[in-house]
N, C-alpha and C positions, 0 to 999 in steps of 0.2 A: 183318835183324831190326828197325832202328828202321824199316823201312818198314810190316812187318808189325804192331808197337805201334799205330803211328801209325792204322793202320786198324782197328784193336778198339780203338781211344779212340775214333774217329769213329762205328764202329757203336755202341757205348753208349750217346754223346750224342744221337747221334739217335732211341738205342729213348725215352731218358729224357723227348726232348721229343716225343715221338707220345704217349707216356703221361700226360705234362703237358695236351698239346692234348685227347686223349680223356678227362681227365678233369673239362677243365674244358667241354668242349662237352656231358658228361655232367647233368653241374650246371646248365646253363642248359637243357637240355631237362627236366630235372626242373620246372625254374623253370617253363619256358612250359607243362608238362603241369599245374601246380598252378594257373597263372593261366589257363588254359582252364576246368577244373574250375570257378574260383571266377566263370567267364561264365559260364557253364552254370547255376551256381547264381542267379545275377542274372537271366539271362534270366528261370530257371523262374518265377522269382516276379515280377520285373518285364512278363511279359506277358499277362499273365492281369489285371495291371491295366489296362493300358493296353486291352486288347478292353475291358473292364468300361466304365472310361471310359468310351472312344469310343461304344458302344452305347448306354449313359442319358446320356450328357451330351452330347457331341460331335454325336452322326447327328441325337438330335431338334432341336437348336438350328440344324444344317444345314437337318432340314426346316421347322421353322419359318418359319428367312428364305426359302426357296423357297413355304411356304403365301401369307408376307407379301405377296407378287406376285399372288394370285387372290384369286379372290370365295370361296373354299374355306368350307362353312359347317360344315363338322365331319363331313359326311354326304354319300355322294352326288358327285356330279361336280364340276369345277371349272372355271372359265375366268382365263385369266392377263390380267390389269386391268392390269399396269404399276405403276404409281407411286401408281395412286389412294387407296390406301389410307392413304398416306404424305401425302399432300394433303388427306384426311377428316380425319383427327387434327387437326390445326390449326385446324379449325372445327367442331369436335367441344366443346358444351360441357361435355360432361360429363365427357370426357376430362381437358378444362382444368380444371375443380372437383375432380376427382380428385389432379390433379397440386397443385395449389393445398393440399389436403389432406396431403396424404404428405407437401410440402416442410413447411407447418407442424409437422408432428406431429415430421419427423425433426430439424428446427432446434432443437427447442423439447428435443426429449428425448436430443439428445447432449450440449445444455450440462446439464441436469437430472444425468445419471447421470455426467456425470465429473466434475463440481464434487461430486457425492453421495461418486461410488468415491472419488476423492482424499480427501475429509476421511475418510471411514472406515477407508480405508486407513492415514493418518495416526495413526490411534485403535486399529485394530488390531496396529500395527507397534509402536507405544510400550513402554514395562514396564508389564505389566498382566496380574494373575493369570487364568486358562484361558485364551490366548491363542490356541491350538490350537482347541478346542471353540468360540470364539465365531467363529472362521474356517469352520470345516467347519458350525457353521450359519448363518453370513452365504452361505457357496455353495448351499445347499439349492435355493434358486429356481431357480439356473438348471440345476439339474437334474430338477425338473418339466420336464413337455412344456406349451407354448404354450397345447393347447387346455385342460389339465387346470386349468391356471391359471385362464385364463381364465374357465370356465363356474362354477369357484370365485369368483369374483371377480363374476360376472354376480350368482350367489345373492344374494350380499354387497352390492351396489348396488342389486338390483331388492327385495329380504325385509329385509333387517339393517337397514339405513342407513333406510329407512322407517319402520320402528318405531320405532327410536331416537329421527328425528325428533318421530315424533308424541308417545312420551310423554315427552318434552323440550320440547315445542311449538317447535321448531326449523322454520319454515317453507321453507326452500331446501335440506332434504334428504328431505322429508317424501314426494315423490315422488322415483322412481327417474331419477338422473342421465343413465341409458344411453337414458331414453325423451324428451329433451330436445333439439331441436334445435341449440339454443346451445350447450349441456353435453357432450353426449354425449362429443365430444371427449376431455375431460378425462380421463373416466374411462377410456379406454382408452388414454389416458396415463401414469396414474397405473399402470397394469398393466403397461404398456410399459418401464417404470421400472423399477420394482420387480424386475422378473425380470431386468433387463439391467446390473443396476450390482452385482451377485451375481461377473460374471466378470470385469468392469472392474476392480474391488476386487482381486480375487487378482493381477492383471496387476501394478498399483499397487503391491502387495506386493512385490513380484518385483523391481519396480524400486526400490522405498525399500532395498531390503535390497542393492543393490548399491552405495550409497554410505557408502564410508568412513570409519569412526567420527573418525579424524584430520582429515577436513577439518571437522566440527564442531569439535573443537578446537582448531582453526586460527581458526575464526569468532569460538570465544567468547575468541579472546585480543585478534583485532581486534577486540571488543563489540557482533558479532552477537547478537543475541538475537531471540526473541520470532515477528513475523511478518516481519524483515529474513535471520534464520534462512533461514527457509522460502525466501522469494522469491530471495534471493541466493544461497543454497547450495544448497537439495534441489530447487528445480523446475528449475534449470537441466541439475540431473546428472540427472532422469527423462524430460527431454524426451523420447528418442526412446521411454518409454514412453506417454505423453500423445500423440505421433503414429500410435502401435498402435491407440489407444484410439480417436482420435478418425477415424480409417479405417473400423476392425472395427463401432462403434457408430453412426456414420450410414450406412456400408453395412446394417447390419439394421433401422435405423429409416424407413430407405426401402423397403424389400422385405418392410412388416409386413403380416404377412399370417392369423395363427394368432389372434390377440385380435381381428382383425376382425370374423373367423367366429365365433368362441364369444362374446363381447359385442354386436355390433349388426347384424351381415351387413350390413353401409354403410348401416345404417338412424343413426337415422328422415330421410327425404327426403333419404338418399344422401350426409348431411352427413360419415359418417367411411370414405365407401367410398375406399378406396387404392387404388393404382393395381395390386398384385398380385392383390388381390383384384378390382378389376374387370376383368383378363385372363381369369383364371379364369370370373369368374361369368358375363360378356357371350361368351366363349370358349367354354365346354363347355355352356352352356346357354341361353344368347341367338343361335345361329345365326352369331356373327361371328367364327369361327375364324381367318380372313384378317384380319381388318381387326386382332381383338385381338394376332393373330400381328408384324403391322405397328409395334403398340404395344410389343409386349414388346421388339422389337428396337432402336424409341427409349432405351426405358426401359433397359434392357443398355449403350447408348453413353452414356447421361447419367447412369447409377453408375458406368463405368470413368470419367468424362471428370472426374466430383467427387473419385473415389478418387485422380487424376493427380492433380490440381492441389493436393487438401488435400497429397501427400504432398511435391510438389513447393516448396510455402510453406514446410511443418512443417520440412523439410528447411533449409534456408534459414533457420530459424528456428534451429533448433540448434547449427549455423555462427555465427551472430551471438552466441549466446549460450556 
């Protein structure tokens, strides 16, 4: 009898632990049946990007730097040059006056629009009645498109600012700025600005609003005030938005290309043609698909190599501070 016990206590324990085992291998197949499903669902939709990708962005920048190697003129057959194309650029003036261009224009107008976005942003984050509405129309520009702007803005320097001069007798506006070799510049400057310090401002938002009303009260007990305020307390705590800023905004001040076209098309005597734009124009319509292909892939390593370094300082800069 106790032998017989002894073995319907042993079959029990052992049904109880297959029932245990089956129902916990049950649950984990659940698991891995739900976390398959939720790859299935990432795939569907992460592949369809990634083709998209690859197709406009990827394959052409692949063919490009393969065109950069031939005499390729947009049309018609090709023959593979090597290097030379890479060796014309260097003694290419025009090249050089382009680049000489676009460094100015992008120097000049990322200190313009972050020293602009910052104080405004400053103005906009304060207490100060429709706060909201004077934000959603400080953003308006930059949700115009480039050229809409722009050829707005041509009207506006080539008809408006004329008139004004003249019945003002204002002699240095009297003719249109954009038709000025010295000038021209500016004015597509001044456009460049305008529509760019639109997103910089909301960023600047973003970042004044994540510092802690406590550490101002920490300032004003040690007798912070004023512009010791600012410098000591709030620019330190926005830096790494100041390094977004100054990333995002000399990467699009080099690669301006949308004001070019609707203001001067690199006129007059080629003094504001940029270096996207003369990809483009000496590319699709000047016969030098290869040679400007050559260029574009300079210009691609000397925006990643400025994007490194700003970010690698900025960085470095935050740490100290």
């Amino acid at each position: 009898y106790e032998m017989s016990a002894s073995l319907v206590g042993s079959e029990m324990c052992i049904r109880d632990r297959y029932k245990n085992i089956k129902k916990k291998w049950g649950t984990q197949n659940e698991k891995v049946k739900k976390m398959t499903n939720r790859e299935k669902t990432f795939l569907a939709i992460i592949i369809p990007v990634v083709i998209l990708f690859f197709t406009f962005n990827t394959l052409p920048m692949i063919k490009g730097m393969i065109y950069s190697f031939t005499n390729y003129k947009g049309y018609g057959s090709y023959d593979f040059v090597g290097f030379r194309n890479y060796m014309d650029l260097f003694t290419d003036s025009r090249v050089g006056k382009s680049y000489l261009f676009t460094f100015k224009y992008a120097i000049l107008g990322t200190v313009l629009v972050n020293v602009l976005s910052l104080v405004m942003a400053l103005g906009l984050n304060s207490r100060i009645r429709f706060k909201s509405t004077l934000r959603g129309i400080y953003f308006v520009p930059n949700i115009l498109g480039g050229l809409v702007i722009g050829y707005i803005f041509s009207f506006i320097f080539t008809y408006i600012l004329p008139a004004v001069g003249t019945a003002l007798n204002i002699g240095w506006i009297k003719n249109s700025i954009l038709a000025d070799e010295r000038y021209a510049w500016i004015g597509v400057l001044i456009v460049g600005v305008w529509q760019a310090v639109a997103q910089n401002t909301i960023i600047y938002i973003s970042g004044l609003q994540t510092v802690p009303e406590d550490v101002y009260e920490a300032g004003m007990i040690d007798g912070a005030c004023g512009w010791q305020k600012f410098w000591k307390l709030t620019f330190p705590l926005v830096m790494p938005f100041v390094t977004i800023n100054l990333v995002l905004s000399t990467k699009n001040f080099l690669m301006v290309f949308d004001q070019i076209v609707s203001l001067t098309k690199g006129g007059p005597a080629q003094s504001t043609e940029s270096i996207s734009y003369l990809i483009y124009k000496n590319g699709m319509d000047g016969g030098q698909f290869g040679f400007q292909s050559a260029n574009a892939v300079i210009f691609f390593i000397v925006i990643v190599a400025i994007s490194v370094f700003q970010m690698t300082v900025m960085n470095k800069k935050e740490e100290q501070l």
